[in-house]
TORKOLBA-547179 format. One line per field, with one value per residue (C-alpha): residue in one letter; x, z, y. Coordinates in pm, 1 decimal, decimal comma. Layout:
// residues N
residuo: A ...;
x: X ...;
z: Z ...;
y: Y ...;
//
This chain:
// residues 468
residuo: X X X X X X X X X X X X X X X X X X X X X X X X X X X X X X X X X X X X X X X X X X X X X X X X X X X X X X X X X X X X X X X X X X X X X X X X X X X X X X X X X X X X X X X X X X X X X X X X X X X X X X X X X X X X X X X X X X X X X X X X X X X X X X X X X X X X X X X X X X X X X X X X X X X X X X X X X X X X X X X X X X X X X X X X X X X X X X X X X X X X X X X X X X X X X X X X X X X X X X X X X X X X X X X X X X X X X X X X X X X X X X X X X X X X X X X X X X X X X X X X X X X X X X X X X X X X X X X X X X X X X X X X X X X X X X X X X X X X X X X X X X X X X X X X X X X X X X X X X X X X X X X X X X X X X X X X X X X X X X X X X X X X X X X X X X X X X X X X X X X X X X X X X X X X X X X X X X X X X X X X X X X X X X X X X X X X X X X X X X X X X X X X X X X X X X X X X X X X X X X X X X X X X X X X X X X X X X X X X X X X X X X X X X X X X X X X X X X X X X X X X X X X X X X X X X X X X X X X X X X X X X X X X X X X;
x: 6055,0 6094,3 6489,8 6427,5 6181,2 6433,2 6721,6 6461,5 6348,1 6770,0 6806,0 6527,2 6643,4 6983,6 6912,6 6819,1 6657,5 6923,2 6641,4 6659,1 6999,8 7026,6 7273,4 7350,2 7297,4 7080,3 7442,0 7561,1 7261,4 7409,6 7700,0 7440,8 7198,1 7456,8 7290,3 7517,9 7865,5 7949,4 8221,2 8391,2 8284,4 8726,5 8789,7 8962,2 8764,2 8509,7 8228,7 7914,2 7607,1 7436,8 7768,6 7638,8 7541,5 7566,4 7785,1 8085,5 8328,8 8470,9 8573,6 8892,1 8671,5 8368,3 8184,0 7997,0 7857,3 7687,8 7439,5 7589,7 7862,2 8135,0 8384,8 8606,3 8590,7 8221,5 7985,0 7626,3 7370,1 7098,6 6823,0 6653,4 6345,1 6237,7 6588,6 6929,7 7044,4 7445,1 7661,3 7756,6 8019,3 7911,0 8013,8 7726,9 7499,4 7255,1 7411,0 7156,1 7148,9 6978,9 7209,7 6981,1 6702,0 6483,2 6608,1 6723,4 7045,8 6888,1 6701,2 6792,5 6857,4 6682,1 6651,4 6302,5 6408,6 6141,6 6134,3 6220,2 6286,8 6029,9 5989,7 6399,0 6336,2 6067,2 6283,0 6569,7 6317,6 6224,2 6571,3 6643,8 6393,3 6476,2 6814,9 6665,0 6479,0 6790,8 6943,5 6715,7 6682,5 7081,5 7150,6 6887,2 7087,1 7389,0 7296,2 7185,4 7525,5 7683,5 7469,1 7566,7 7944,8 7955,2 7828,7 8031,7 8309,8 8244,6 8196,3 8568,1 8742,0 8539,6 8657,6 8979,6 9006,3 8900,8 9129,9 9411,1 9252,2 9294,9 9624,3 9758,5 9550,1 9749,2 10060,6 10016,6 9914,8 10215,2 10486,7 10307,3 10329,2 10698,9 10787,7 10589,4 10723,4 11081,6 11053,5 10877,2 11237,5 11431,0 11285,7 11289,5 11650,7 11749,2 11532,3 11738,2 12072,3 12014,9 11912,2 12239,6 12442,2 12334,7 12149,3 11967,8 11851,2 11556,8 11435,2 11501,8 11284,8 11025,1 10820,4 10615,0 10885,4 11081,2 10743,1 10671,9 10985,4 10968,5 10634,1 10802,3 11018,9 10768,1 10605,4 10385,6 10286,1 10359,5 10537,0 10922,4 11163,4 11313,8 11617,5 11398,8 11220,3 11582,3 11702,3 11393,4 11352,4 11758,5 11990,9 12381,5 12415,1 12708,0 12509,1 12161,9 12130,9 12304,4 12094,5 12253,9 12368,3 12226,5 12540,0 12492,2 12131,7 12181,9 12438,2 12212,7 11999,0 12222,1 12370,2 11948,1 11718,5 11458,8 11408,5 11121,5 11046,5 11238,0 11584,0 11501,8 11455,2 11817,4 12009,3 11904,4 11706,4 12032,9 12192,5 11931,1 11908,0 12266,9 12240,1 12612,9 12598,5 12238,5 11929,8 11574,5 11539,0 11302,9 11181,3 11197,5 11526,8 11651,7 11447,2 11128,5 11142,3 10836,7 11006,8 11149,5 10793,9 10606,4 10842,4 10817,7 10486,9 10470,3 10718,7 10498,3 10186,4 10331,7 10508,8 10117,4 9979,7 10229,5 10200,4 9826,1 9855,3 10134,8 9895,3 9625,0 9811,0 9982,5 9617,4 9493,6 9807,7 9721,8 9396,8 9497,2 9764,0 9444,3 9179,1 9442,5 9559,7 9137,2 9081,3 9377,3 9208,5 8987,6 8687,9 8595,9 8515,9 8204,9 8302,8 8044,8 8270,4 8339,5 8055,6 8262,1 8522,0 8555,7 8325,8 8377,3 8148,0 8200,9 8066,8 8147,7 8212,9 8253,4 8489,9 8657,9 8510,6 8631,6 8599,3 8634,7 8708,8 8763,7 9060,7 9207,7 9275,8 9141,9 9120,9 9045,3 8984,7 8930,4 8676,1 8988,1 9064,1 9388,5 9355,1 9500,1 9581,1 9495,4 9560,5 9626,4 9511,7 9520,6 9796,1 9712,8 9923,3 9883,1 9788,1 9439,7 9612,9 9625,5 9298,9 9079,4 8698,3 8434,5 8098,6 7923,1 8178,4 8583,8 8837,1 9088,9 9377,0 9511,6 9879,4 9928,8 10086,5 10151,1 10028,1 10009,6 9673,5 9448,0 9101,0 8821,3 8989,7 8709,5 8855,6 9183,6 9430,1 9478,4 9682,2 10001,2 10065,7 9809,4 9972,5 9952,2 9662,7 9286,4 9068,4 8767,0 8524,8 8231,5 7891,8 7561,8 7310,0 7087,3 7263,3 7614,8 7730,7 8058,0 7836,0 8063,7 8414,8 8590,5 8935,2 8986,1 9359,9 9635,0 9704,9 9435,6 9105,3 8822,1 8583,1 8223,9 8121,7 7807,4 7720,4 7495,7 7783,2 7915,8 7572,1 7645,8 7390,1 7604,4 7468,9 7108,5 7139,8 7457,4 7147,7 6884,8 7076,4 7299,2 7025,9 6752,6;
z: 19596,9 19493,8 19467,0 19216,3 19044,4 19045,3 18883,2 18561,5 18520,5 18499,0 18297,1 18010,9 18052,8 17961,2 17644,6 17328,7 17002,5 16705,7 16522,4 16640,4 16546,5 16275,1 15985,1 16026,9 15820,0 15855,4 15837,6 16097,7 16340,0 16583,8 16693,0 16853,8 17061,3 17358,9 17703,0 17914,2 17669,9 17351,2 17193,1 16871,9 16559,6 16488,6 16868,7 17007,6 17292,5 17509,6 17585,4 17774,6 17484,2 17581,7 17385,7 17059,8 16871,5 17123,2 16857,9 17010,3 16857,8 17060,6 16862,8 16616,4 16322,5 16438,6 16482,0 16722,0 16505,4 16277,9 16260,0 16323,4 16168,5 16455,8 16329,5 16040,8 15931,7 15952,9 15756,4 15734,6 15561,2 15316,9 15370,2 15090,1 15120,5 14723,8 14554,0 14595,4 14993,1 14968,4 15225,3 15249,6 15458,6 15779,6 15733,9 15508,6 15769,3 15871,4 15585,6 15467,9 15157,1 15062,2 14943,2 15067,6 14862,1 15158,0 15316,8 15612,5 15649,5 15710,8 16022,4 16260,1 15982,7 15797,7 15448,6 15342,9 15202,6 15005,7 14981,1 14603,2 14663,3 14480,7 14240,0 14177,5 14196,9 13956,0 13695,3 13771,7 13762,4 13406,0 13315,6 13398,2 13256,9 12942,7 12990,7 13037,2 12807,5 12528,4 12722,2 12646,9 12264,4 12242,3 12377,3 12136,2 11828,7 11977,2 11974,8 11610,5 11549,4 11689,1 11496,2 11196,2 11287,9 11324,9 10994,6 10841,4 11025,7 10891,3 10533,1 10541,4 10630,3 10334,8 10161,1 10278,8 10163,9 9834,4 9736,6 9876,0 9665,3 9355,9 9446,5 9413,0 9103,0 8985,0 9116,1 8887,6 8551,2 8625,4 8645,6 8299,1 8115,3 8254,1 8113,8 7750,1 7768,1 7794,8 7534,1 7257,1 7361,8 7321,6 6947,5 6897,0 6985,3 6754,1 6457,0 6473,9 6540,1 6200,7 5993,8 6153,1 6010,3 5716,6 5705,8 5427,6 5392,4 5658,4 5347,3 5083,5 5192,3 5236,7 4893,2 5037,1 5133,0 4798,8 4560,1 4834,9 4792,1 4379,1 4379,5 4619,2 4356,7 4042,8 4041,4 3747,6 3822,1 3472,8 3662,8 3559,4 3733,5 3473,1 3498,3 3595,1 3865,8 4022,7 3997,5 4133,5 4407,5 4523,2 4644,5 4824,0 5173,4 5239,1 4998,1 4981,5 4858,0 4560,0 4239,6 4055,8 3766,7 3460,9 3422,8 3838,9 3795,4 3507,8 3640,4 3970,4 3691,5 3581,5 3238,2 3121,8 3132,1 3314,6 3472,3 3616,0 3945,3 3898,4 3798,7 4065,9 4377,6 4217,9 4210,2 4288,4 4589,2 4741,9 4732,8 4927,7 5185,9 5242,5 5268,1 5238,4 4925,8 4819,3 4974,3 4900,3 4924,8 5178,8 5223,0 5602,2 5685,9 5877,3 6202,7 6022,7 5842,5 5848,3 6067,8 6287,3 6305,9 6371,1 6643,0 6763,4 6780,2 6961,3 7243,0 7257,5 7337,7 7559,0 7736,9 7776,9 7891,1 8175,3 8266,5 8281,2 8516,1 8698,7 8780,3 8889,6 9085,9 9266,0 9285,3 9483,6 9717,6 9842,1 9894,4 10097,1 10298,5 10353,8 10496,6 10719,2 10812,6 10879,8 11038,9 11293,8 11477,3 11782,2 11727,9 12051,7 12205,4 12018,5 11699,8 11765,9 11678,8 11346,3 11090,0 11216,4 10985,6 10635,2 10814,2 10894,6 11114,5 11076,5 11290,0 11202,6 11497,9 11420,2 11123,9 11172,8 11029,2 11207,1 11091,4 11265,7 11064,0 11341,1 11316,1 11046,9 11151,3 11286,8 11080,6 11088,9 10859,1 10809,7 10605,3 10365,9 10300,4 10501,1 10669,0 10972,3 11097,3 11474,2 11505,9 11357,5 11506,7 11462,6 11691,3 12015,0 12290,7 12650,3 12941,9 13096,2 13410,7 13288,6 13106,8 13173,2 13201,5 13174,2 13350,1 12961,8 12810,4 12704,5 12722,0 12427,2 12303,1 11944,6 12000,7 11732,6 11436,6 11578,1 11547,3 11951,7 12004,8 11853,9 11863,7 12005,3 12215,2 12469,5 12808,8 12647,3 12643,5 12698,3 12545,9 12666,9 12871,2 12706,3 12717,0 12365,4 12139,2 12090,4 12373,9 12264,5 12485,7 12422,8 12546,4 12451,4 12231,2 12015,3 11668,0 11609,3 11552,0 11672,8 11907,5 12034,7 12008,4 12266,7 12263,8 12654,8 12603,2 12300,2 12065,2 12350,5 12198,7 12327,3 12111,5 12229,3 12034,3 12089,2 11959,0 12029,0 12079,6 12391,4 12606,1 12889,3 13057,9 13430,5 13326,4 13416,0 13709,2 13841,7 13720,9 13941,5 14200,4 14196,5 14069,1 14267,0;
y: 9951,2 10273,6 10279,4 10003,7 10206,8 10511,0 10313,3 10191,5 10527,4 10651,0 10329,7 10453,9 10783,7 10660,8 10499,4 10713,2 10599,5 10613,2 10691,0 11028,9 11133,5 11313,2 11256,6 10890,5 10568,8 10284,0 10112,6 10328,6 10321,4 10048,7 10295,7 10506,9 10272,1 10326,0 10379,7 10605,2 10597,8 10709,2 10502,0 10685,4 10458,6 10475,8 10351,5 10615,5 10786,8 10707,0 11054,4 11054,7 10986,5 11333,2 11513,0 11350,7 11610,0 11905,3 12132,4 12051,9 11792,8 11557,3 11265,5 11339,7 11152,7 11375,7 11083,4 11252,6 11503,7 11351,9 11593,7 11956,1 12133,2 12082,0 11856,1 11936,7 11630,1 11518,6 11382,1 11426,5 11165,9 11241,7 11036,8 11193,4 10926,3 10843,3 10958,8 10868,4 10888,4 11071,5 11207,2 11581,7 11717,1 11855,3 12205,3 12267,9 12173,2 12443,7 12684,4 12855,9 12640,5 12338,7 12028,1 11726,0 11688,3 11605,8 11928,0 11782,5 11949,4 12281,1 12163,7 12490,3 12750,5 13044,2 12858,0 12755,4 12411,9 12210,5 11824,3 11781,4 11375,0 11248,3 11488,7 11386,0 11025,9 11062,1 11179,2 10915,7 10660,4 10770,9 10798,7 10477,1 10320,3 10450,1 10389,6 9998,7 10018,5 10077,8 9849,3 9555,1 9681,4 9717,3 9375,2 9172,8 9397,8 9303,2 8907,1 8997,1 9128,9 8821,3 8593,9 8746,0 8779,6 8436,2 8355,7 8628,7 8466,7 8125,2 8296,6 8446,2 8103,2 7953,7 8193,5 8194,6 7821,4 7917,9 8113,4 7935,2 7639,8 7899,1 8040,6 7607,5 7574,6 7920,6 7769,6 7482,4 7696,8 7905,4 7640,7 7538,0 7831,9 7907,7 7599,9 7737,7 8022,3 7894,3 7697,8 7944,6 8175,9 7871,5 7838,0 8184,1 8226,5 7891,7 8051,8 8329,3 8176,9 7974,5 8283,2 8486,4 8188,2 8193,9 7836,5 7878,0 7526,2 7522,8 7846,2 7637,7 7318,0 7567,1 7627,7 7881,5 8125,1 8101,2 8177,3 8444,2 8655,5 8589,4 8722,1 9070,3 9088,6 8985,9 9382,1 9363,9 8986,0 8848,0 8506,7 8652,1 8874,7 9116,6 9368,1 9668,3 9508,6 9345,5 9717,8 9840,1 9553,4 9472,6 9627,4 9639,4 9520,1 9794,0 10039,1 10029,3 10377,1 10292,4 10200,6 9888,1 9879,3 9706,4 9438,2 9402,2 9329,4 9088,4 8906,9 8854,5 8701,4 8442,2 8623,4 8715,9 8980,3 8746,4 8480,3 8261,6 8084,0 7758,2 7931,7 8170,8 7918,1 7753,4 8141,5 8409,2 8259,9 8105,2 8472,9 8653,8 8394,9 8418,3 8790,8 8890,8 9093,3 9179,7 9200,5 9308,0 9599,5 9760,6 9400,8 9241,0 9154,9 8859,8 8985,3 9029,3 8684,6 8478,7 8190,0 8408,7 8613,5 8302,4 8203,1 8584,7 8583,3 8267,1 8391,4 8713,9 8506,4 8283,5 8560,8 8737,3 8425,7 8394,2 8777,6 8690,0 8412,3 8579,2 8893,7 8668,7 8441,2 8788,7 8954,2 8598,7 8605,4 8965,9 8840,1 8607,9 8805,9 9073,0 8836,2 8653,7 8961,9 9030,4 8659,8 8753,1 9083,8 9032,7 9129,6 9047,9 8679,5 8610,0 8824,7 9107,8 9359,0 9211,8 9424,0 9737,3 9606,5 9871,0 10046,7 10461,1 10700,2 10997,6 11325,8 11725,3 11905,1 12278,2 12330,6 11972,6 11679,5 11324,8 10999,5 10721,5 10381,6 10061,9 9869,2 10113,6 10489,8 10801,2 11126,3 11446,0 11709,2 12111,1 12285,9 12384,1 12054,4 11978,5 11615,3 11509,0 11141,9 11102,6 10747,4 10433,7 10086,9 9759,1 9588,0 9480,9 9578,3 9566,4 9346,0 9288,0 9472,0 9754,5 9801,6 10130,9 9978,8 10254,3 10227,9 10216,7 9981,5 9998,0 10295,1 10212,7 10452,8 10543,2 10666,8 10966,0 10857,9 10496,6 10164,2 10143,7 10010,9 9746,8 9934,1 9804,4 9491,4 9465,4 9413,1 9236,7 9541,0 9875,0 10139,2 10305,7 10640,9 10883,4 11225,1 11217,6 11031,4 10964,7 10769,7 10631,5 10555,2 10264,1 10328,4 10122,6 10236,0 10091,6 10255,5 10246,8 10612,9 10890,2 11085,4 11296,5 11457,6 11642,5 11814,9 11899,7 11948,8 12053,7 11724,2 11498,4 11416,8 11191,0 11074,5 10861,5 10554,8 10455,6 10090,9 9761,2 9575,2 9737,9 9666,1 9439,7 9223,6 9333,8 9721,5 9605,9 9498,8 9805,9 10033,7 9932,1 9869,7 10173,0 10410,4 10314,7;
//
C-alpha cells in the first residue's frame, strides 16, 4: 500500500503546470505539460523537465528557456493581458529595463516595472475605433463615388456617341462644301481665262457693265464722253504715264469731240474690253472686273465656309480621340477612381510645392518659380505578380520622366525597379487630399494619398482582429 502511494506522489511531483512557465504562448503551452522529459519543441534533444528554465540552455533553439536569458536564440512572450501580447528576445530578460507592458520580463531584476497594459490598450482601443470609425464613413463616400462614377461613366459614352454622331453629320457638310468650293474655283478660273483672252462678248451682252464704265469715264455726268475727260480718264497699256494726245483721244472717239452711250457701247467699249492698247486709267483692270469680283468673292466665301466646317469637324475629332483616350484608363473595377480625373492636389512642403494630378503627371515646384516633372502616368504596365499591396491600400510608381506606370491601377499592376521615381502610396480617409511628401533618398520621393476610394471592407475586420 504504501509503495503504491509512493509512486503517485513521484508521479504528481513529476508533472508541472505549463501555466507556470514563464515566457510561453497559449499556442505553445502543450510542449510543456511533460511529466519527467523535456522534448525540444524543434526535435532534437531529449532533457529532464526540471532543466526548463534553470538558466542554463540546453536545447540549440533555446526552447528550454523560455523564460530566462540563456539561449542566444530565445524568445520570451509578452502576455501583456489588455494590449497587444509580442515576443521579445530573451536576452532582454531580467535587464533592468521594461519592454513587456505587463512587466513580466523583469521578474528577478532591480527595475520597478509598472503594468501599463491597459492603460496601452485603452489608447489602441480608441485608436481603432476611430480608425473604424473613418473606415465606415470612407466606405459609404466611396459607394457615393462609385454611384456617381457610374453615371459619369454612362454620361461619357453618351457623349461619346454624340459626337461621333456630329463628326458623320460634319463628314457629310464637308464633302458638300468641297464639292462648292471646287466649283466657285472652277468659275473663277473660267471668268478669268475669258477676260485674259480677250472675250469680250460675255461684256458686251451685259448692259450694266458697258453704262457702268461710260459713266467712269462721263466725269461731269452730262450723258457724253468728251476729249478732256478721254485724256483725263484713258490711257496707254505700254505707257500709262504718258498723257494722250488730243488727235489720240479723238480718234478713240470715232473722228468727234464727244460721244454718247450708244456709239460708245459700239467703239470705244469694244477697245477697252480688248485691253491691248488703251485702258482706263486707274480703273480696275482685268482682275478687279465685276465678273471676275463676283466669282472672287464667291470662291472666298465658299473657301470660309469649308475652313469653318473643316475646323469644327477637326475640333470634334480631338474630342473624340480625348474621351476614348479617357474611356480606355482603369479607373478601377467599379470606376471609383474615375472623379480623380482633371483633378490636381496639391500640398507645399517647405520651399517645394507638389502637385499631384491622377492619370496625368507629377510636379514639383520651388518658391523661385523653377518647375520640375516627377512623373508622368497613364500607361499601364505590369503584372498582378508583381504588385506591391500596402496594408492602407495600393503602392504604384511614376518612373521620372517616363510614361512607366498607369497611376492608380488598384491591384492590376505595378511599376518597374524603383531606384529612380515617385511611389505613391493609397491610404483611406474620408477626404481625398496629398497628405504627405517624403524625400528619404536623392531623386526617390514618396508621396501619401489619402482618399475614400482606397477603403476596403477586408481593413475592418484585419483591424479588430490584428489590433485587438
Amino acid at each position: 500500500m504504501r509503495f503504491h502511494v509512493i509512486i503517485a506522489a513521484v508521479f504528481w511531483c513529476g508533472f508541472v503546470d505549463s501555466r507556470k512557465i514563464r515566457g510561453i504562448s497559449s499556442s505553445y503551452k502543450r510542449f510543456y505539460r511533460e511529466r519527467k522529459s523535456f522534448l525540444c519543441v524543434d526535435g532534437s534533444k531529449i532533457i529532464p523537465f526540471e532543466q526548463v528554465n534553470d538558466d542554463y540552455c540546453d536545447c540549440e533553439d533555446g526552447s528550454d528557456e523560455p523564460g530566462t536569458s540563456a539561449c542566444p536564440r530565445g524568445r520570451f512572450y509578452c502576455t501583456n493581458l489588455g494590449f497587444r501580447p509580442h515576443y521579445i528576445p530573451s536576452s532582454r530578460v531580467n535587464d533592468g529595463i521594461c519592454d513587456c507592458c505587463d512587466a513580466s520580463d523583469e521578474y528577478n531584476s532591480h527595475a520597478h516595472c509598472q503594468n501599463t497594459c491597459w492603460n496601452l490598450g485603452q489608447r489602441e482601443r480608441a485608436y481603432v475605433e476611430g480608425q473604424m470609425r473613418t473606415l465606415d464613413e470612407g466606405l459609404q463616400l466611396k459607394q457615393q463615388l462609385i454611384e456617381e462614377g457610374v453615371l459619369l461613366w454612362r454620361e461619357k459614352q453618351a457623349q461619346l456617341r454624340e459626337l461621333q454622331q456630329v463628326a458623320e453629320d460634319l463628314q457629310i457638310k464637308l464633302e458638300e462644301h468641297r464639292r462648292k468650293k471646287h466649283e466657285a474655283d472652277r468659275l473663277k478660273e473660267q471668268t478669268l481665262k475669258a477676260l485674259e483672252a480677250g472675250d469680250s462678248g460675255l461684256f458686251r451682252r451685259e448692259n450694266s457693265t458697258v453704262s457702268g464704265t461710260f459713266k467712269l469715264l462721263d466725269s461731269n455726268k452730262d450723258g457724253s464722253i468728251t476729249v478732256d475727260e478721254v485724256q483725263a480718264k484713258v490711257a496707254l497699256v505700254h505707257d500709262e504715264e504718258r498723257v494722250l494726245s488730243e488727235d489720240e483721244a479723238v480718234a478713240l472717239l470715232g473722228g468727234g469731240h464727244q460721244m454718247d452711250v450708244t456709239t460708245f457701247q459700239h467703239t470705244l467699249w469694244d477697245v477697252l474690253t480688248k485691253a491691248d492698247s488703251v485702258k482706263i486709267r486707274d480703273a480696275p483692270g482685268v482682275g478687279e472686273d465685276p465678273h471676275l469680283k463676283a466669282a472672287d468673292r464667291a470662291a472666298e466665301w465658299e473657301a470660309t465656309n469649308l475652313k469653318k466646317v473643316e475646323e469644327a469637324y477637326e475640333t470634334v475629332n480631338m474630342e473624340i480621340s480625348d474621351l476614348r483616350k479617357k474611356l480606355t484608363i482603369d479607373y478601377g473595377p467599379d470606376w471609383e477612381f474615375l472623379f480623380l480625373n482633371s483633378q490636381c492636389y496639391k500640398l507645399k512642403v517647405y520651399e517645394y510645392t507638389y502637385t499631384l494630378c491622377p492619370f496625368n503627371q507629377v510636379t514639383q515646384k520651388s518658391t523661385a518659380g523653377t518647375e520640375v516633372s516627377l512623373g508622368t502616368g497613364g500607361r499601364p504596365l505590369g503584372r498582378p505578380s508583381r504588385l506591391k499591396v500596402m496594408c492602407e491600400g495600393s503602392l504604384v510608381n511614376y518612373r521620372r520622366e517616363t510614361r512607366a506606370c498607369h497611376f492608380l491601377r488598384l491591384a492590376m499592376s505595378a511599376g518597374p525597379d524603383t531606384s529612380e521615381g515617385l511611389l505613391v502610396t493609397l491610404t483611406c480617409g474620408t477626404e481625398t487630399a496629398l497628405r504627405s511628401v517624403k524625400e528619404p533618398s536623392k531623386c526617390q520621393y514618396i508621396m501619401d494619398f489619402q482618399t475614400p476610394v482606397a477603403c476596403q471592407p477586408v481593413l475592418k475586420q484585419r483591424g479588430v482582429h490584428s489590433e485587438l
